[in-house]
C-alpha positions as CSV (number, residue, x, y, z in Angstrom):
1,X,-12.0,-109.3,41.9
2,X,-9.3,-110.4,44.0
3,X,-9.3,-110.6,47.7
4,X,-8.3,-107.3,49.2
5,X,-7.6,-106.5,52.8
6,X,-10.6,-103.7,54.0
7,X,-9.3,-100.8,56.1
8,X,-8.3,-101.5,59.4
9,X,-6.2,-100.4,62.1
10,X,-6.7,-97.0,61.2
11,X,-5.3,-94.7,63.8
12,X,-7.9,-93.1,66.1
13,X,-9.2,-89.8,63.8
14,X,-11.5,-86.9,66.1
15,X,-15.4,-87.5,64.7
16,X,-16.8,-84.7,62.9
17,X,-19.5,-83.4,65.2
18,X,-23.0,-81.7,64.4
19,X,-21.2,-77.9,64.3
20,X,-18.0,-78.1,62.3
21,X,-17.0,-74.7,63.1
22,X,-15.8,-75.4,66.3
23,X,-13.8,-78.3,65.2
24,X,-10.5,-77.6,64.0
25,X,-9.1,-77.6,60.4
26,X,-6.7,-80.5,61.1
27,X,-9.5,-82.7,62.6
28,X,-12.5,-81.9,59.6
29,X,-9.1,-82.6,57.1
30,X,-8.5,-85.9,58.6
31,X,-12.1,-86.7,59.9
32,X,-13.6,-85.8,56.4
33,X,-12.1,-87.0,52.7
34,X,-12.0,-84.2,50.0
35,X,-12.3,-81.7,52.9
36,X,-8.1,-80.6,52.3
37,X,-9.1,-79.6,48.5
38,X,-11.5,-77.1,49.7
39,X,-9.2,-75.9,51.9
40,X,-6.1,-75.5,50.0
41,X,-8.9,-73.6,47.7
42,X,-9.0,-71.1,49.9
43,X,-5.6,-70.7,51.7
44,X,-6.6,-72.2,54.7
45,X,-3.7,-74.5,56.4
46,X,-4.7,-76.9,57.8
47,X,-1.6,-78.8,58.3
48,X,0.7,-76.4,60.1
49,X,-2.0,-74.9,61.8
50,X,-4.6,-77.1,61.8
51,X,-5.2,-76.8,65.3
52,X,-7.1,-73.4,64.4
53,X,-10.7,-73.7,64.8
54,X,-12.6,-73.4,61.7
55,X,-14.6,-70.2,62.9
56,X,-11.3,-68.5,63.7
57,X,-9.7,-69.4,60.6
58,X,-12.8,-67.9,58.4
59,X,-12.7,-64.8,60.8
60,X,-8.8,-64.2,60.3
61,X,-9.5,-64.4,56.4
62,X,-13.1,-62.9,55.8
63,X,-14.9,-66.2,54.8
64,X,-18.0,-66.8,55.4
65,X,-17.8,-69.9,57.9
66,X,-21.5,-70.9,57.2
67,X,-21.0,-71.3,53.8
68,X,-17.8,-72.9,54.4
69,X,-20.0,-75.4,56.6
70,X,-22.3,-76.3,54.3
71,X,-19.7,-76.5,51.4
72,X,-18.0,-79.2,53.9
73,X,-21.3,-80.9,54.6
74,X,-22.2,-82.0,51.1
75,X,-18.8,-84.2,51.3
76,X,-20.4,-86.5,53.1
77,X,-21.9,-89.4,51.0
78,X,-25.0,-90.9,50.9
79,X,-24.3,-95.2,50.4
80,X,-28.0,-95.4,50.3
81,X,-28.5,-97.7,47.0
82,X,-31.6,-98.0,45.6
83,X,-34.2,-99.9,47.6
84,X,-35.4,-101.3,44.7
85,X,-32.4,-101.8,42.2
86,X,-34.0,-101.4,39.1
87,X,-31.0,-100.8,36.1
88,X,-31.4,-97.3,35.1
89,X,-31.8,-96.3,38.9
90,X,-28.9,-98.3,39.8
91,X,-26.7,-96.9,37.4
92,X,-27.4,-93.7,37.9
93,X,-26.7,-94.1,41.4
94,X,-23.1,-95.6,40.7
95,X,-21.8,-92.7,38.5
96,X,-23.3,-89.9,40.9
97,X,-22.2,-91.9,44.3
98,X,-18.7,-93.4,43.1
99,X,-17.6,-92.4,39.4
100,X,-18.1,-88.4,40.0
101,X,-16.5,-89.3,43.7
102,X,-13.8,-91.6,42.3
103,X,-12.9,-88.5,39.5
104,X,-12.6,-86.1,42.2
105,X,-10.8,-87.9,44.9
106,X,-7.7,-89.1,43.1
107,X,-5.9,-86.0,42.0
108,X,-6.6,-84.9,45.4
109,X,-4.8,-88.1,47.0
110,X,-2.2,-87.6,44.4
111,X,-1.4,-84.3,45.5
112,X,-1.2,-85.4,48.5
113,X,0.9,-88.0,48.1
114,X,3.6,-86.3,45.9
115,X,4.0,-83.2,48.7
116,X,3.8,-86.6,51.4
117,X,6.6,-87.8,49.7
118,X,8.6,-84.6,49.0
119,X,8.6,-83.2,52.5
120,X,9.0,-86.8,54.6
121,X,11.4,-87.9,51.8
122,X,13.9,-89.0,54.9
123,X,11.5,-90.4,57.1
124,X,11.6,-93.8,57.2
125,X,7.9,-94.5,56.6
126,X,7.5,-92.5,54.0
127,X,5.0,-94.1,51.1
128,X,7.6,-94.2,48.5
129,X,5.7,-94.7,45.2
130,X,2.2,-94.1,46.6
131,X,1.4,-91.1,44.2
132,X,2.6,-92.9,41.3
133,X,0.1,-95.7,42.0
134,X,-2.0,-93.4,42.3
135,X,-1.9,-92.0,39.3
136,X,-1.8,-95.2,37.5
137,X,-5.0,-96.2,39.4
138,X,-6.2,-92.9,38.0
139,X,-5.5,-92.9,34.6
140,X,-6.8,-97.1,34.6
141,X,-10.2,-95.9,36.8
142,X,-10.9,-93.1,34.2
143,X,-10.8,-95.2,31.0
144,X,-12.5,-97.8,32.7
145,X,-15.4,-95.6,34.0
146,X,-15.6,-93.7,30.5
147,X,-15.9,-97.5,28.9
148,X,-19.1,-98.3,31.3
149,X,-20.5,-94.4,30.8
150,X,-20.1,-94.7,26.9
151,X,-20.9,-98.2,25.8
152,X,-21.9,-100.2,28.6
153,X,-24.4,-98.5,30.6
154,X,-26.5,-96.7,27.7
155,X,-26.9,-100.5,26.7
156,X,-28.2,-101.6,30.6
157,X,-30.4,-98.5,31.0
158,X,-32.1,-99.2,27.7
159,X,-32.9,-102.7,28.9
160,X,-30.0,-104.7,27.4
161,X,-28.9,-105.9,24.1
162,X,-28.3,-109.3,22.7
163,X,-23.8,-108.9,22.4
164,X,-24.0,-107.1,26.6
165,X,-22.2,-109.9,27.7
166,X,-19.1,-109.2,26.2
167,X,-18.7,-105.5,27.6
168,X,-19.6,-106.6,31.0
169,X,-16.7,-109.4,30.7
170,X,-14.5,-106.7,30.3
171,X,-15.4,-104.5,32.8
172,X,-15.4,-107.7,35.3
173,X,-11.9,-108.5,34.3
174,X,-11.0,-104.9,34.6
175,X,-12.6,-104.8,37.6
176,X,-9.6,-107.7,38.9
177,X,-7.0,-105.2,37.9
178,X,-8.4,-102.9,40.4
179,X,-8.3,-105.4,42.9
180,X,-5.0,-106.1,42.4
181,X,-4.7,-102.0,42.8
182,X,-6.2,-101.8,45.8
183,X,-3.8,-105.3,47.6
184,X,-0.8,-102.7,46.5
185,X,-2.4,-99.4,47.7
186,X,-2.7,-101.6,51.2
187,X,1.3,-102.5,50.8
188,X,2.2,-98.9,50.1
189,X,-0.2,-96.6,53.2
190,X,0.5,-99.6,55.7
191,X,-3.1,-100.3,55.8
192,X,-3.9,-96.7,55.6
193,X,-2.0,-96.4,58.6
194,X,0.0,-93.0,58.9
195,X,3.0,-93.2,61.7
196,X,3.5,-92.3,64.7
197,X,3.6,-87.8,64.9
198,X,2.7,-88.1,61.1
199,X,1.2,-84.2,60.2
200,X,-2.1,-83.7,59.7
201,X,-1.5,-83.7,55.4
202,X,-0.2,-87.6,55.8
203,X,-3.0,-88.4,58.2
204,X,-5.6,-86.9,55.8
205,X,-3.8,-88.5,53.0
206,X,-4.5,-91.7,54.7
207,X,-7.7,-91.3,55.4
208,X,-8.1,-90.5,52.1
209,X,-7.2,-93.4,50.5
210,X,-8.6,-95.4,52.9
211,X,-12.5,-94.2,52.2
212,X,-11.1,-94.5,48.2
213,X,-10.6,-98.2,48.7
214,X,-13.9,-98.7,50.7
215,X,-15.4,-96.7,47.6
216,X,-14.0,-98.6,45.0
217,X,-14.7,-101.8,46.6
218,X,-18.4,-101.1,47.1
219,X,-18.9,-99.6,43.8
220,X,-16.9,-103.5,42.2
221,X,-19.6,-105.2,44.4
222,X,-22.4,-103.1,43.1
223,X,-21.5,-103.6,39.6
224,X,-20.3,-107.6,39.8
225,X,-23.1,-108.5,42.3
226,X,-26.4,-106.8,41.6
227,X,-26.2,-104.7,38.0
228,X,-24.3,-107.2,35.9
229,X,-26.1,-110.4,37.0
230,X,-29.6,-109.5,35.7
231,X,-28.2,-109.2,32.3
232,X,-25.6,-112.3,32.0
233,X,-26.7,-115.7,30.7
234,X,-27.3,-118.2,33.8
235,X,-24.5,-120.2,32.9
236,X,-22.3,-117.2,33.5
């Protein structure tokens, strides 16, 4: 995989704290990735009014803010690996933590990213081309992920096979197109830096694909690092 530039310089985002119904829809949207696709689920704006607390914004529509809470809450991921990565384990914990993550964050983004570009069309920062990348990134991931679900990892979790090492070539020198991905979605957000008075849909946009390139490069280093190497040839 190509060197790629990790997030940084991120502008300053409001923590989520312990009770998220008090914070406001703006701050969980840009605070929390994946939280803007529940809300736009159910009418809840949290760019023009994202200062509305999240209690208040349940109240005014008859939700049920604890569910809405705990909905919210099972965004957040667990990283926790294995502590012992044996194969089947490991696997498993790449498809749940970052293929079924990867699937559901990038039409989100790319949502995102076309109404970013739609609405800011005359600002001069606006991410021209972002949503198209990220829709090529999305269409490349999901082939690529459906490759490893239907060929490769059957093969790892049964203990290997004798021709392996040409699947996991492939999905190594996909895995460098994916790099070079990530170098361009860098280019294109500014490091996943929104401007200056950018609205809370940009911000969270950012955000977004700022945790998607931490993702993607976590799940590479999972696969390259520790799955792939127990089944390749020493001389690989």
């Amino acid at each position: 995989m190509h060197a790629v530039n990790t997030p940084h310089s991120l502008a300053p985002v409001t923590p989520l704290s312990a009770d998220l119904a008090q914070q406001s829809l703006g701050e969980i949207a840009v605070a929390l990735p994946g939280a803007t696709a529940v809300f736009r689920r159910l009418k809840l704006d949290f760019c023009c009014g994202g200062q509305v607390r999240l209690v208040d914004a349940c109240a005014a529509k008859g939700l049920d803010a604890d569910a809405l809470v705990t909905e919210l809450k099972a965004l957040v991921r667990d990283d926790l690996a294995p502590a012992t990565p044996e194969p089947a384990a490991l696997v498993d914990h790449i498809v749940s933590r970052y293929h079924e993550v990867h699937r559901a964050q990038l039409p989100e983004l790319i949502r995102m990213a076309r109404r970013v570009e739609a609405v800011h069309r005359d600002h001069p920062h606006v991410p021209v081309g972002l949503a198209d990348h990220l829709e090529r990134m999305n269409e490349e991931l999901c082939d690529h992920m459906a490759k490893e679900e239907g060929v490769l990892f059957p093969m790892l979790k049964a203990g290997g096979h004798p021709m392996v090492g040409q699947p996991i070539a492939m999905m190594r020198h996909e895995h460098v197109d994916h790099g070079e991905h990530l170098a361009r979605l860098v280019e294109l957000t500014n490091e996943h830096t929104p401007p200056q008075g950018a609205c809370n849909t940009w911000r969270a946009l950012f955000a977004g694909t700022a945790q998607l390139a931490e993702d993607l490069i976590q799940h590479i280093h999972l696969e390259n690092n520790v799955l792939f190497p127990a089944f390749e040839s020493p001389s690989h």
